[in-house]
PDB file of N, CA, C and O in Angstrom:
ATOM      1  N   UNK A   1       1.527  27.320 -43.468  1.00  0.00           N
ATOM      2  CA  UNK A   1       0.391  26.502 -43.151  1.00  0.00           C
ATOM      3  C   UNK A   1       0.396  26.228 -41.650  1.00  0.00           C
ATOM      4  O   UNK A   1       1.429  25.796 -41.139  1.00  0.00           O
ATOM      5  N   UNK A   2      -0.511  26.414 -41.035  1.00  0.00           N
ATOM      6  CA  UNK A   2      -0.801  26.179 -39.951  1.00  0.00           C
ATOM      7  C   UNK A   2      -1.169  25.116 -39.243  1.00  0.00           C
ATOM      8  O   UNK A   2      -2.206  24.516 -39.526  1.00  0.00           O
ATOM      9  N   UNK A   3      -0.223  24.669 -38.040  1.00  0.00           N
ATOM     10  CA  UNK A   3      -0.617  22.885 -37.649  1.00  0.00           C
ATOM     11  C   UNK A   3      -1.909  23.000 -36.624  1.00  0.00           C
ATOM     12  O   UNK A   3      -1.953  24.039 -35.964  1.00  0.00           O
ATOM     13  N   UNK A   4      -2.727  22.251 -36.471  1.00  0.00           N
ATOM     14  CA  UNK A   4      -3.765  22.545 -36.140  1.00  0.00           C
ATOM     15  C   UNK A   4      -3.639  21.977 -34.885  1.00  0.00           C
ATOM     16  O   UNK A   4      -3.036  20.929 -34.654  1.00  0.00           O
ATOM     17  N   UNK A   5      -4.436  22.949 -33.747  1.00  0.00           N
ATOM     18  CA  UNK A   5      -3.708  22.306 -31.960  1.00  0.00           C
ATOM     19  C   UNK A   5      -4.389  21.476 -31.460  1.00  0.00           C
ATOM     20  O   UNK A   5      -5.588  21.470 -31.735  1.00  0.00           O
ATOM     21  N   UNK A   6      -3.943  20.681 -30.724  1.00  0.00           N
ATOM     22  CA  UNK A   6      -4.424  19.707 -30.609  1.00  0.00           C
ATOM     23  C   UNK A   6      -5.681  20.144 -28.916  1.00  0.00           C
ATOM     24  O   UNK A   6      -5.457  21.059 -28.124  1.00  0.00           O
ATOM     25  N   UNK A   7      -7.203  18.897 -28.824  1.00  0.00           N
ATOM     26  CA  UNK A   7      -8.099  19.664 -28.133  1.00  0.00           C
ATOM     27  C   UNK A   7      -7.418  18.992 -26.339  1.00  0.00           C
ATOM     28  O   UNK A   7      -6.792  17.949 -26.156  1.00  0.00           O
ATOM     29  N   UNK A   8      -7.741  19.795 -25.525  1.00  0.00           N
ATOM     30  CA  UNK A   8      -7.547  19.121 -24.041  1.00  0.00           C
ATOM     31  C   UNK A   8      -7.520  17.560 -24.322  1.00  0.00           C
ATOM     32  O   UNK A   8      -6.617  16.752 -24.103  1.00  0.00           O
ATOM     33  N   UNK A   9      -8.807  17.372 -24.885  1.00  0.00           N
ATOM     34  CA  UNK A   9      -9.082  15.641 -24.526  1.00  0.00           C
ATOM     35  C   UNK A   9      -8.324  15.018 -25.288  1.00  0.00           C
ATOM     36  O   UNK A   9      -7.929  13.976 -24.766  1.00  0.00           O
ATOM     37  N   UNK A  10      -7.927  15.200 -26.339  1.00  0.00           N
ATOM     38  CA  UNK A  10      -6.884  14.661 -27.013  1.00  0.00           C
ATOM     39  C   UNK A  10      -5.759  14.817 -26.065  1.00  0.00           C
ATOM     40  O   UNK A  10      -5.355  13.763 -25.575  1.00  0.00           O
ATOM     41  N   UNK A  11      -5.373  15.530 -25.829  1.00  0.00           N
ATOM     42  CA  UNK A  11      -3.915  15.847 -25.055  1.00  0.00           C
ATOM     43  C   UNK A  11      -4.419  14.956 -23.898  1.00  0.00           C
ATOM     44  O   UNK A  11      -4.573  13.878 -24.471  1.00  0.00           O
ATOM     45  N   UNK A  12      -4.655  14.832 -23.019  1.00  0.00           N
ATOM     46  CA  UNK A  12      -5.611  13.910 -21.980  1.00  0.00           C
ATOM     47  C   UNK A  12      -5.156  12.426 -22.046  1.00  0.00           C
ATOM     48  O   UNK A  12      -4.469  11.735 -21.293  1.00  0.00           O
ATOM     49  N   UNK A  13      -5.800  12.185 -23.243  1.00  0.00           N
ATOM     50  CA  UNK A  13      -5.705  10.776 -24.045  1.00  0.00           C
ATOM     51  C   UNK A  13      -4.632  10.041 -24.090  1.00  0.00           C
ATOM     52  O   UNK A  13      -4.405   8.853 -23.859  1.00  0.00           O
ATOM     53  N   UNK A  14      -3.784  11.247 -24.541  1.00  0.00           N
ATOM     54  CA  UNK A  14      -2.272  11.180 -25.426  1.00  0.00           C
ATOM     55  C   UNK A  14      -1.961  10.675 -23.638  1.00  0.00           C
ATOM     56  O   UNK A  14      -1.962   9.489 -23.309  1.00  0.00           O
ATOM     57  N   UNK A  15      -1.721  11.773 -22.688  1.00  0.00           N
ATOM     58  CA  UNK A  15      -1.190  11.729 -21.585  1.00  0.00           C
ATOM     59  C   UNK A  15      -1.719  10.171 -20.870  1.00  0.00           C
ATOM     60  O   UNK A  15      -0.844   9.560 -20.256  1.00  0.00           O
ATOM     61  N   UNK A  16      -2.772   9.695 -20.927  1.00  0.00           N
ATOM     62  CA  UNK A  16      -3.400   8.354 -20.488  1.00  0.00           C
ATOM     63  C   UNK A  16      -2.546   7.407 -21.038  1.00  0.00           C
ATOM     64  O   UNK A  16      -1.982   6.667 -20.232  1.00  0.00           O
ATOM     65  N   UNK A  17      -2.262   7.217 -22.509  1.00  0.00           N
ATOM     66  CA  UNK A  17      -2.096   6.420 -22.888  1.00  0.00           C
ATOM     67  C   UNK A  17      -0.475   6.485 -22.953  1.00  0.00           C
ATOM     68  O   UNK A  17       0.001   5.468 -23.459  1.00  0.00           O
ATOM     69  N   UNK A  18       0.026   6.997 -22.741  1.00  0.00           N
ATOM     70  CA  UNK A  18       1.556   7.291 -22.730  1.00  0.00           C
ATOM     71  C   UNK A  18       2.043   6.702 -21.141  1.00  0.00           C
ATOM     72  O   UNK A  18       3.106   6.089 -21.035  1.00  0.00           O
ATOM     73  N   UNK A  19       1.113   6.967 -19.881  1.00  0.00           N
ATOM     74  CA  UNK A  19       1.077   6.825 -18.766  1.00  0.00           C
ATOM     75  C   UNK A  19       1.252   4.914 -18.471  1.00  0.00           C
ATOM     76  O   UNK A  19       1.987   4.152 -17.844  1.00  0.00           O
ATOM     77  N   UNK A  20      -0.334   4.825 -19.676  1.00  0.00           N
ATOM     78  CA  UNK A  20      -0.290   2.972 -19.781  1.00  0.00           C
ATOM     79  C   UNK A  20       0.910   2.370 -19.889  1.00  0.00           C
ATOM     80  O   UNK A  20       1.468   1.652 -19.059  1.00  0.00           O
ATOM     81  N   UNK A  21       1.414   2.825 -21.355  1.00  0.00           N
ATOM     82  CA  UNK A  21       2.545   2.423 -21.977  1.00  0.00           C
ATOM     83  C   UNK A  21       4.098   1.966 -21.437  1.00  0.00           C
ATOM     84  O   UNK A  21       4.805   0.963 -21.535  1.00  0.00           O
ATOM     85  N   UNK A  22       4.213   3.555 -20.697  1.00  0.00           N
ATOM     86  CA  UNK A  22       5.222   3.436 -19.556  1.00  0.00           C
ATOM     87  C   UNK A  22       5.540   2.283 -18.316  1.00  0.00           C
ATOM     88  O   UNK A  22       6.541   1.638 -18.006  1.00  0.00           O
ATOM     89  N   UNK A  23       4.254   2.372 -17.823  1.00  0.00           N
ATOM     90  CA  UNK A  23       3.749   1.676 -16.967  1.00  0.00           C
ATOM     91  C   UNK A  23       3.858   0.092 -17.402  1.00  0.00           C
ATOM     92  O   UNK A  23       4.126  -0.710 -16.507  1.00  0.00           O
ATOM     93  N   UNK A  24       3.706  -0.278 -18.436  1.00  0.00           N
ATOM     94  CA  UNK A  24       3.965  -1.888 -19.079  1.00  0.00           C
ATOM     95  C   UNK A  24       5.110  -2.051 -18.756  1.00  0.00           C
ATOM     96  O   UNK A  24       5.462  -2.818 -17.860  1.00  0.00           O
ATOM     97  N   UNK A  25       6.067  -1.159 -19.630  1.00  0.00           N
ATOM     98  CA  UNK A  25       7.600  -0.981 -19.370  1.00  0.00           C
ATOM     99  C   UNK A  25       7.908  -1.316 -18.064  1.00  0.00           C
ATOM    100  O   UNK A  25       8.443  -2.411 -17.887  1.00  0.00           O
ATOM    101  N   UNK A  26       7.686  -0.617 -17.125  1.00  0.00           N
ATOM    102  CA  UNK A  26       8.215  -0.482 -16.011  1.00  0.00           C
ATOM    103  C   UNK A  26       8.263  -2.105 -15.435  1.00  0.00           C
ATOM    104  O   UNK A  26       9.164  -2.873 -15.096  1.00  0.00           O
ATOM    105  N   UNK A  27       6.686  -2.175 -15.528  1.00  0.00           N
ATOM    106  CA  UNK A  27       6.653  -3.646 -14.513  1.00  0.00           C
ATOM    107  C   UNK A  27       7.015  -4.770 -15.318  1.00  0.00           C
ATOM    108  O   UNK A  27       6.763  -5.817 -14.722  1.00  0.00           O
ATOM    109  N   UNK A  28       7.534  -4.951 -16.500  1.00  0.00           N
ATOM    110  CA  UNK A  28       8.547  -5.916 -16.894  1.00  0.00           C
ATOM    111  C   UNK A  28       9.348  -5.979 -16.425  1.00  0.00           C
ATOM    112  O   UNK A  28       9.759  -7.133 -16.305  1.00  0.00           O
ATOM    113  N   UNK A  29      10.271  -4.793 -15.751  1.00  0.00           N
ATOM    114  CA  UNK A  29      11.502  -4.932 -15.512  1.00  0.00           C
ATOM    115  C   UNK A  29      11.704  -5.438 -13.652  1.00  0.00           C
ATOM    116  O   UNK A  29      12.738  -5.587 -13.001  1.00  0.00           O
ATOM    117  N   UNK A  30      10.028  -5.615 -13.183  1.00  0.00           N
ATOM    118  CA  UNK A  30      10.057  -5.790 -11.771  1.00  0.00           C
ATOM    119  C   UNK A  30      10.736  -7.252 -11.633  1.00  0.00           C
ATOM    120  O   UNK A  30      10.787  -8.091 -12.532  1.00  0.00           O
ATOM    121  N   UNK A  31      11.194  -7.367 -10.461  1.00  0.00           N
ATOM    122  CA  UNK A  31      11.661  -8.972  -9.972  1.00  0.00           C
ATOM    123  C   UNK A  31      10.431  -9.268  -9.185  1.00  0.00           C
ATOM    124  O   UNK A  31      10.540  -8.924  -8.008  1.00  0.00           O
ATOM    125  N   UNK A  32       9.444  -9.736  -9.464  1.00  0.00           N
ATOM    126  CA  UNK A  32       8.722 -10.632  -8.512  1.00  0.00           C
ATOM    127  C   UNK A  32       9.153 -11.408  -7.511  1.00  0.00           C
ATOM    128  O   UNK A  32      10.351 -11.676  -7.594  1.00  0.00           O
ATOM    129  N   UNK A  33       8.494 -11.932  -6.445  1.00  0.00           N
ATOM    130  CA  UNK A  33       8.604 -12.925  -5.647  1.00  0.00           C
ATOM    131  C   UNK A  33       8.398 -14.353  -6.206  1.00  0.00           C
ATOM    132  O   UNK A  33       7.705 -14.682  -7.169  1.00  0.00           O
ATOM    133  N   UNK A  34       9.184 -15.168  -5.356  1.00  0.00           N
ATOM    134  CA  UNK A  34       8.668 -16.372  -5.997  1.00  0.00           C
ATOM    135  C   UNK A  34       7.399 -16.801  -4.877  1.00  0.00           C
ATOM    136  O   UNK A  34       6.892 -16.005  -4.087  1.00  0.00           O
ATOM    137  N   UNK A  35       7.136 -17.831  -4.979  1.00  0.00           N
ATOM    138  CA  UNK A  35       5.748 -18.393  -4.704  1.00  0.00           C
ATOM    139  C   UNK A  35       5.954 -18.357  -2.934  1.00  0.00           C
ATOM    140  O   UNK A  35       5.174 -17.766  -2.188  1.00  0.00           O
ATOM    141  N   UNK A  36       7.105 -19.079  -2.500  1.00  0.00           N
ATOM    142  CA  UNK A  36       7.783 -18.949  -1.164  1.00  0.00           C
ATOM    143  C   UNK A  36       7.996 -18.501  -0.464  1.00  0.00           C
ATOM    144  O   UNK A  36       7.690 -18.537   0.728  1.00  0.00           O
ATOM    145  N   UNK A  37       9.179 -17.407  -1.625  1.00  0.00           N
ATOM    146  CA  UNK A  37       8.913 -15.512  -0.877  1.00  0.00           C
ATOM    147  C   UNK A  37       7.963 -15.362  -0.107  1.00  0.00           C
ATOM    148  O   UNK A  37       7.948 -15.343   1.123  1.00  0.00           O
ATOM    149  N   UNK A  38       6.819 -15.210  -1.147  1.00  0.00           N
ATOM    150  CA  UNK A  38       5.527 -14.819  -1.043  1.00  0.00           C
ATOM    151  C   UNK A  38       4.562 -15.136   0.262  1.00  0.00           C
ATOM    152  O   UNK A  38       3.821 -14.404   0.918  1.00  0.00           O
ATOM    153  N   UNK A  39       4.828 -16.283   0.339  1.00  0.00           N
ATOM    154  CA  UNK A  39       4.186 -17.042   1.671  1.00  0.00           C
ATOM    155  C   UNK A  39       5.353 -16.730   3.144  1.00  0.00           C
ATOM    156  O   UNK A  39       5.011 -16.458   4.295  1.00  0.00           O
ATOM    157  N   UNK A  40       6.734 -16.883   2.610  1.00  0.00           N
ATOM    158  CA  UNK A  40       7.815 -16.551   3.586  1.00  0.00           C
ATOM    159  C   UNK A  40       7.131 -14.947   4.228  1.00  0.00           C
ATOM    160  O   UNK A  40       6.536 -14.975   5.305  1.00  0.00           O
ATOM    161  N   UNK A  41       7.205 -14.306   3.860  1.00  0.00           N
ATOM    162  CA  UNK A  41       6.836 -12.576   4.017  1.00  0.00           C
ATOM    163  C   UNK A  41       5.026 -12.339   4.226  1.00  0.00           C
ATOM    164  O   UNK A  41       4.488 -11.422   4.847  1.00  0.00           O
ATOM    165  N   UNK A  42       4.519 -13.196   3.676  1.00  0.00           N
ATOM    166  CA  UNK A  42       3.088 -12.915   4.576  1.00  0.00           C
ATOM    167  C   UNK A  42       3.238 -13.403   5.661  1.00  0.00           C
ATOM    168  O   UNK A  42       2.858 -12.657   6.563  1.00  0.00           O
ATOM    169  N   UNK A  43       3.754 -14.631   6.073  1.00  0.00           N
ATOM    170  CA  UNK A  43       3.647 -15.267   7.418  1.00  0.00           C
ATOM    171  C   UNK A  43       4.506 -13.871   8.344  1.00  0.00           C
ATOM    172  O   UNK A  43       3.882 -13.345   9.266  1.00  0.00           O
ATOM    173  N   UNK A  44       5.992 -13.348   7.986  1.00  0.00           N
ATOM    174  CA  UNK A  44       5.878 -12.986   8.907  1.00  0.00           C
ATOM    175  C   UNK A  44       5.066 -11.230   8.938  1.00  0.00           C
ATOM    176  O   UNK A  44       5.008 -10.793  10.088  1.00  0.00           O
ATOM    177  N   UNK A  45       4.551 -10.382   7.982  1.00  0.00           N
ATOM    178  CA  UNK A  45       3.583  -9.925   8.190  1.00  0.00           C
ATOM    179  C   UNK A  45       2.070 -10.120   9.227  1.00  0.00           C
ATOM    180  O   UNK A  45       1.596  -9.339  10.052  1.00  0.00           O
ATOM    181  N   UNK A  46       1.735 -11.077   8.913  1.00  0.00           N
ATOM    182  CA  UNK A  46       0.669 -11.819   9.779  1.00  0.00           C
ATOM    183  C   UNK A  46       1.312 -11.996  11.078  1.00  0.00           C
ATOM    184  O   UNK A  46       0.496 -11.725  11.958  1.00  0.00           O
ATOM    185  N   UNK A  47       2.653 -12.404  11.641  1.00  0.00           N
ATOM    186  CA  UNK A  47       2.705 -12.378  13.215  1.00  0.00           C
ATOM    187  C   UNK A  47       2.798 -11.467  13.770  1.00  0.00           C
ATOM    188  O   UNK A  47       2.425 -11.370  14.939  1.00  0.00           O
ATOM    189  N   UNK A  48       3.550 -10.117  12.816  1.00  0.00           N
ATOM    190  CA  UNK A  48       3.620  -8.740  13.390  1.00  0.00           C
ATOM    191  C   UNK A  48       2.617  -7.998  13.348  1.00  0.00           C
ATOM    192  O   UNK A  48       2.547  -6.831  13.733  1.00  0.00           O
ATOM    193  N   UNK A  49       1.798  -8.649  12.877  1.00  0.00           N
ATOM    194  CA  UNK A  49       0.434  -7.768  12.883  1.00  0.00           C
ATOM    195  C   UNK A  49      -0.405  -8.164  14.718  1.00  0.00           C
ATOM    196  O   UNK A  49      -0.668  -7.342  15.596  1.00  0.00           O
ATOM    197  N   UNK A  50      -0.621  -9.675  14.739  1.00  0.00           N
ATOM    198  CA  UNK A  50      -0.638 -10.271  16.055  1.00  0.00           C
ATOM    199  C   UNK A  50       0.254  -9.883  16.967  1.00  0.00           C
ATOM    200  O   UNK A  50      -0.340  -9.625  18.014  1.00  0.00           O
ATOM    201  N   UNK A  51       1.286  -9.739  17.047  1.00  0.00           N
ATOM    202  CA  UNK A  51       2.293  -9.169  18.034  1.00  0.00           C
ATOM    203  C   UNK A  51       1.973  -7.657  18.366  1.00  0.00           C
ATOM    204  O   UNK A  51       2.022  -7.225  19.518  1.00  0.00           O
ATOM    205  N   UNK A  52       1.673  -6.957  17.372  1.00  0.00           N
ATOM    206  CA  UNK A  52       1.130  -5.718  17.650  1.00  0.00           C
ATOM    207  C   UNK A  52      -0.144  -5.419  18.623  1.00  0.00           C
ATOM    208  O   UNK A  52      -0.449  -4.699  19.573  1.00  0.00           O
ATOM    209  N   UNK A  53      -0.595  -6.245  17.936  1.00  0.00           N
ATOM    210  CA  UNK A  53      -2.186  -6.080  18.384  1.00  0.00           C
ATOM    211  C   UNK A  53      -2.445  -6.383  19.814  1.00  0.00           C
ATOM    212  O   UNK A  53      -3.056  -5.766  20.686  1.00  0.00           O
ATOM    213  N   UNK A  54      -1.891  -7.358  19.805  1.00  0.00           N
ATOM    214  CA  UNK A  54      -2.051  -8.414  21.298  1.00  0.00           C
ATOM    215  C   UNK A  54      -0.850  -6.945  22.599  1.00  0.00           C
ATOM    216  O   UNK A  54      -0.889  -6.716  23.808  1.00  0.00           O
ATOM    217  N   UNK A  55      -0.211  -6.507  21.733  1.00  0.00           N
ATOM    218  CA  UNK A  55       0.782  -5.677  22.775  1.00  0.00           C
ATOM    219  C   UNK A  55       0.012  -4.462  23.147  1.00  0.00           C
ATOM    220  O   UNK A  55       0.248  -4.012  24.269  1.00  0.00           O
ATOM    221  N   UNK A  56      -1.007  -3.749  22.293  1.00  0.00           N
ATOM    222  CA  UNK A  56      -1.734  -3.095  22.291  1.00  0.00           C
ATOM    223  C   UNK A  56      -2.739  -2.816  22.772  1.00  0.00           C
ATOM    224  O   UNK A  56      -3.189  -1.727  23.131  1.00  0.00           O
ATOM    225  N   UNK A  57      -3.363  -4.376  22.814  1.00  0.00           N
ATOM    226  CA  UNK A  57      -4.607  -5.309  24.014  1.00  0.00           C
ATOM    227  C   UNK A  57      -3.842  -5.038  25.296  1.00  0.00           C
ATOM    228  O   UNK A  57      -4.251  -4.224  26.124  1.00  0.00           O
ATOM    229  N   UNK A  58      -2.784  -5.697  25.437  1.00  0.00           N
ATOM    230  CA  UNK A  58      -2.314  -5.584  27.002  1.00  0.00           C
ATOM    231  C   UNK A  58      -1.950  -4.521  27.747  1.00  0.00           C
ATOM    232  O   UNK A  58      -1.930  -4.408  28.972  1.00  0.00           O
ATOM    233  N   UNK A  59      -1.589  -3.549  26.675  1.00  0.00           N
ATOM    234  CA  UNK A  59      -1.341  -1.751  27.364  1.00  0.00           C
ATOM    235  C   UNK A  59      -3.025  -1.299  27.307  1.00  0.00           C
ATOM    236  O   UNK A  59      -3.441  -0.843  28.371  1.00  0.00           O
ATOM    237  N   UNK A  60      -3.894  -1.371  26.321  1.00  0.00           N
ATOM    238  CA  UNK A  60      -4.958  -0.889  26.667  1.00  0.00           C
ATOM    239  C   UNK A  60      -5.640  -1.501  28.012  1.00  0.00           C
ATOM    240  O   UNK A  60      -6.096  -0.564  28.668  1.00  0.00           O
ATOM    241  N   UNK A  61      -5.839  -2.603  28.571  1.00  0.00           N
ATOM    242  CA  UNK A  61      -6.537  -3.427  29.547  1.00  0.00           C
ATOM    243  C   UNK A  61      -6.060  -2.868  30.512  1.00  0.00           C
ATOM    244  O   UNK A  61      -6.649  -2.540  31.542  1.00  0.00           O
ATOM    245  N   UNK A  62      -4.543  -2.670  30.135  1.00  0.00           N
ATOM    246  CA  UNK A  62      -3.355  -2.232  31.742  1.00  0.00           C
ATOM    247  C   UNK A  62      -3.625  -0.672  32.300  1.00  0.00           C
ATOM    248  O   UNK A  62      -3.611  -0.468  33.514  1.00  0.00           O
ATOM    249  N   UNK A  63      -3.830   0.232  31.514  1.00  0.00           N
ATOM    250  CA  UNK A  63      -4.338   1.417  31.033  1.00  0.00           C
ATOM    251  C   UNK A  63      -5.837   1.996  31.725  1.00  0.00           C
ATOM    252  O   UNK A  63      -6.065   2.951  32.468  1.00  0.00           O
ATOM    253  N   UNK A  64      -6.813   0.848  31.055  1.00  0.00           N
ATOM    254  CA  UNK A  64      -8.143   0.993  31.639  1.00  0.00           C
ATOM    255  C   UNK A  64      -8.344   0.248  32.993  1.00  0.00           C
ATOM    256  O   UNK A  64      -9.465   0.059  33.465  1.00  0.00           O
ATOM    257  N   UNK A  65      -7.635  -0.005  33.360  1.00  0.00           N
ATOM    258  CA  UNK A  65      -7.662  -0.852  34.818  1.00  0.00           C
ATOM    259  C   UNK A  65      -6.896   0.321  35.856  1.00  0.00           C
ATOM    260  O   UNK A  65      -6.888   0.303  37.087  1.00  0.00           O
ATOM    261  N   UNK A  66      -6.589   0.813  35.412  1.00  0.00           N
ATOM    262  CA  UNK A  66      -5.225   2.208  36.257  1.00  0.00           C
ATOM    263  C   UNK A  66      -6.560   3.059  36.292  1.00  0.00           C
ATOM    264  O   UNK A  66      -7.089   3.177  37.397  1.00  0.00           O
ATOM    265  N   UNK A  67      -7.091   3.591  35.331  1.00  0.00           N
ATOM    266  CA  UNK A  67      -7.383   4.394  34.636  1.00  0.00           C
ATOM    267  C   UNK A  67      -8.994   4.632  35.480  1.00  0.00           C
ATOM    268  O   UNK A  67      -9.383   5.723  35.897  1.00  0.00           O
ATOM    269  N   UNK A  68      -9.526   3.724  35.554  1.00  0.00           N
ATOM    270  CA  UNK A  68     -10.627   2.911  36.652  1.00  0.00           C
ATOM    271  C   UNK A  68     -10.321   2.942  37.972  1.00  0.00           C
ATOM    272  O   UNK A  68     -10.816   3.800  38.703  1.00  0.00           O
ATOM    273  N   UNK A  69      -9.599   2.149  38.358  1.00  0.00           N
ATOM    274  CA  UNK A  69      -8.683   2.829  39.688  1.00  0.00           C
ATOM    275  C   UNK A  69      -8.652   4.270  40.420  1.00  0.00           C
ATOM    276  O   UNK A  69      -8.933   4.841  41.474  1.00  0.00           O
ATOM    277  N   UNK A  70      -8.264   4.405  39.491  1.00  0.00           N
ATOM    278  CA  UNK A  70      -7.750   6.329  39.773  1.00  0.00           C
ATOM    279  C   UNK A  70      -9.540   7.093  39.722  1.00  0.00           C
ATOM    280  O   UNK A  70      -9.751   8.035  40.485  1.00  0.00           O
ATOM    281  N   UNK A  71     -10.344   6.748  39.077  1.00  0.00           N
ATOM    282  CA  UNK A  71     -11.362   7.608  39.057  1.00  0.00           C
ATOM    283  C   UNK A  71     -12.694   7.551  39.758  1.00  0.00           C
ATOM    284  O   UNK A  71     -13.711   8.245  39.744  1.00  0.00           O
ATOM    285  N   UNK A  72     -12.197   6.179  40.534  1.00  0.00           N
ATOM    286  CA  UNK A  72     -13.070   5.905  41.475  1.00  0.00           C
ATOM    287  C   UNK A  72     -13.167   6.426  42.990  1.00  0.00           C
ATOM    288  O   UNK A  72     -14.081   6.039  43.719  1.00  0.00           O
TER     289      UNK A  72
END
């Protein structure tokens, strides 16, 4: 007797829902941050983002001021 094969979308499905499943698993086993963390590590995200930026401002200004200079 012959088992009957199964269609793409079924297999698809199977693969989706096996993907979900896993995926539950997994992030149970994550350690979250606590609330503190959370705020601890954005703050300093957020200054290195400003520290960047602002260092970036001051080489570009320093840059286009040379840069102006020279082509005049």
């Amino acid at each position: 007797m012959a088992v009957p094969e199964t269609t793409e979308t079924e297999k698809r499905s199977t693969g989706i829902m096996d993907f979900l499943k896993e995926t539950k698993v997994e992030l149970k086993k994550v350690t979250w941050p606590t609330k503190q963390e959370l705020i601890a590590h954005t703050v300093v995200v957020l200054i290195a983002v400003v520290l960047c930026s602002t260092l970036i401002w001051v080489f570009d200004t320093i840059f286009s001021g040379f840069f102006r200079l020279l082509l005049q």
